[in-house]
N, C-alpha and C positions, 0 to 999 in steps of 0.2 A: 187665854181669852175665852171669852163664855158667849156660846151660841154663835147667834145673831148679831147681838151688838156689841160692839167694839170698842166706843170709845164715850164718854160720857164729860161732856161738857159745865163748870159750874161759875154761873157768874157768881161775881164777890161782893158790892157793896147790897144790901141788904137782901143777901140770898144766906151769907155766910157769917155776913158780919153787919151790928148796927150800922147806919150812914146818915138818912132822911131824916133821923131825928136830931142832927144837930143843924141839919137844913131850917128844920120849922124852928130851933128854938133861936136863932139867929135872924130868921126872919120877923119872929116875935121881937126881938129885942130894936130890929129895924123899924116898925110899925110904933114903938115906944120912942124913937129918937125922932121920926118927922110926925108926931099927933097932931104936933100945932099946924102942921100943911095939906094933910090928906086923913083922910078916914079908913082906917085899918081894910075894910074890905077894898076899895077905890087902891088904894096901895098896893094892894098883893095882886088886883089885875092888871096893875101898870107895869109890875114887877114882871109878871108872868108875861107879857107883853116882849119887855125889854129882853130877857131870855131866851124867849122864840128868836128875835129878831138878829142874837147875838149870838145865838149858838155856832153859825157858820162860821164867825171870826175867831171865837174864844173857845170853841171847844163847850165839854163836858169837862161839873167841878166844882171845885170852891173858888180855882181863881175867877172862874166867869158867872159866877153868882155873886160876886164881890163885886166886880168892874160893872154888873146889869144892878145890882141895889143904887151903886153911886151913880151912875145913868141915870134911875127913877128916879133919887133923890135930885140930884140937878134940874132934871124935869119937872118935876111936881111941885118945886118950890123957886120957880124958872128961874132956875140960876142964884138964886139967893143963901143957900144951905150954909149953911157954918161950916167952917173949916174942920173947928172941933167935931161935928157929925161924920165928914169926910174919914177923920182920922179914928173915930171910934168902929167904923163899919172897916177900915182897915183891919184895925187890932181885931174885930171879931173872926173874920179873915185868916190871922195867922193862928189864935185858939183853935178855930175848926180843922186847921192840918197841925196843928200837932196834938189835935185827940188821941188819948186813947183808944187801943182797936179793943169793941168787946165783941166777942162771937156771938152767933144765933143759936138757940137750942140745938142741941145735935150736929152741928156742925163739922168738927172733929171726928166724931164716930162714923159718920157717913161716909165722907170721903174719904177715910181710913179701911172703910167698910168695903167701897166699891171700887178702891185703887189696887184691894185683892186681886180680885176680878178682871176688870177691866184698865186701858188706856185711859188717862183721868187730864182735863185739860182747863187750866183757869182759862176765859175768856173775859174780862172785863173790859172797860169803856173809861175814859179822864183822863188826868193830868198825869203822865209819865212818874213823875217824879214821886205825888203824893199816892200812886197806886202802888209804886215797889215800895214806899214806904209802911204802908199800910199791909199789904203782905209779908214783908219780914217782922211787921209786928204780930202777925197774926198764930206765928207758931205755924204755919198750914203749907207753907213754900217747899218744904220737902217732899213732899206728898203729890203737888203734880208733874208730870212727866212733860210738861211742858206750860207757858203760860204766856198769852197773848192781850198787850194790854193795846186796845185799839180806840182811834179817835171815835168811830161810828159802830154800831150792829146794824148791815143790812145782809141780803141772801148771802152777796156775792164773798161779804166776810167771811163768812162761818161755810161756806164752800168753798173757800182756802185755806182756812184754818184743818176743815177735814180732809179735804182732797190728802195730807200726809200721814192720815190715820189709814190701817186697813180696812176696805170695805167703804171709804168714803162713807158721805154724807147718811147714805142710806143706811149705814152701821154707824151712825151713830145718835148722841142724845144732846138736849141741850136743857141744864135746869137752872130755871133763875126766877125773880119776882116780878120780871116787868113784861107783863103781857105784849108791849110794843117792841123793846128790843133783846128777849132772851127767846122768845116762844115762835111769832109770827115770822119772821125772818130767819129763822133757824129750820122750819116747817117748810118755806118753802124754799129752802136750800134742799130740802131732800132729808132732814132729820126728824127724829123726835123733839117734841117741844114739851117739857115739863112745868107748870106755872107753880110756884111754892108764892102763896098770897103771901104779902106783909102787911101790916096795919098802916101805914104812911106808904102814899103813894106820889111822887109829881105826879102835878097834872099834866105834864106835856110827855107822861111814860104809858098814858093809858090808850089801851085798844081794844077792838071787840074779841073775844075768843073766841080762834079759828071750828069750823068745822071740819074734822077731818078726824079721822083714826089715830091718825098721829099725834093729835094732843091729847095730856095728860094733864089730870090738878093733883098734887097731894099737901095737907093739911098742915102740914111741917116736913124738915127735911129726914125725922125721924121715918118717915112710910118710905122713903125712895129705895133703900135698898132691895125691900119687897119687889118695886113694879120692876126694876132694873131686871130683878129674876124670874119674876113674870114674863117681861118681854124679851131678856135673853135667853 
């Protein structure tokens, strides 16, 4: 082990690998099958709406992005929706888990980079089923030393998840793209918090960025192995 820090945590859907973009192009395709009920932006706040409101039953995913469009659509067209509509936001549904997984620039070489080094842990967030799926497609499952696929990111997560690393939270890091649930909650579990931006973002993933020494940005995940050795 190197230094300081011990253990470096990577979330997976668009930290490691695409994701959000089969979100929007799905929601695109949603916004084309109710035009005759709701106006694409009215749409996507009802959606965003139904989301918020369904997360605690459904989780994080596609299935509950699936079950919250057919929600909106029922709503917005009270009760009226075609069957056929019903059944086509299904089929988009099961397209979206059996996507192919493509990696992120650098993705491979980093975490190949800093599993040298260090203790190396997937922490991701969804549906059980399409997360291990998505990981054995990704080629990348050998690589960490351990992997936690969990319904929520808050503190108390990621200060269980390290409490079994040495050196705990304080030794360790956490890199992902969503300033809400990879950085800010990792941070104040006692860890480093790494934000690697992506171009798609939900809106219900966004926060402000913390103030602390503890947080970090880099530009892609090609810089991380730098700061890794900076700061261990």
């Amino acid at each position: 082990m190197a230094g300081k820090l011990q253990t470096i945590g990577f979330d997976a859907d668009d930290t490691l690998w695409h994701n959000e973009r089969f979100f929007v192009l799905t929601q695109d395709r949603f916004a084309d099958l109710l035009r005759d009920y709701a106006e694409r932006d009215h749409l996507a706040d009802r959606l965003i709406e139904s989301e918020r409101r369904n997360i605690g039953h459904y989780g994080f995913g596609v299935k509950g992005f699936v079950l919250s469009m057919i929600e909106t659509a029922i709503e917005v067209t009270e009760e009226r929706v075609p069957a056929s509509v019903i059944s086509e936001l299904m089929e988009a549904g099961r397209e979206m888990l059996a996507h192919p997984i493509e990696l992120l620039p650098h993705a491979r070489e980093t975490v190949e980079t800093v599993a040298g080094t260090h203790r190396v842990v997937l922490i991701t967030k969804g549906d059980l089923l399409h997360q291990e799926r998505k990981l054995a497609q990704s080629g990348l499952g050998e690589l960490f030393d351990a992997v936690e696929i969990v319904s929520d990111k808050q503190p108390d997560t990621y200060a269980r998840i390290f409490a079994a690393s040495p050196g705990g939270a304080s030794a360790a890091m956490m890199v992902g793209n969503s300033m809400k649930s990879d950085v800010v909650p990792a941070i104040a579990a006692g860890a480093w918090g790494v934000h690697v931006p992506h171009d798609l973002a939900w809106a219900l993933e966004h926060a402000d960025a913390p103030e602390t020494p503890r947080f970090r940005t880099v530009v892609d995940l090609g810089d991380l192995p730098d700061l890794v050795a900076e700061i261990g």
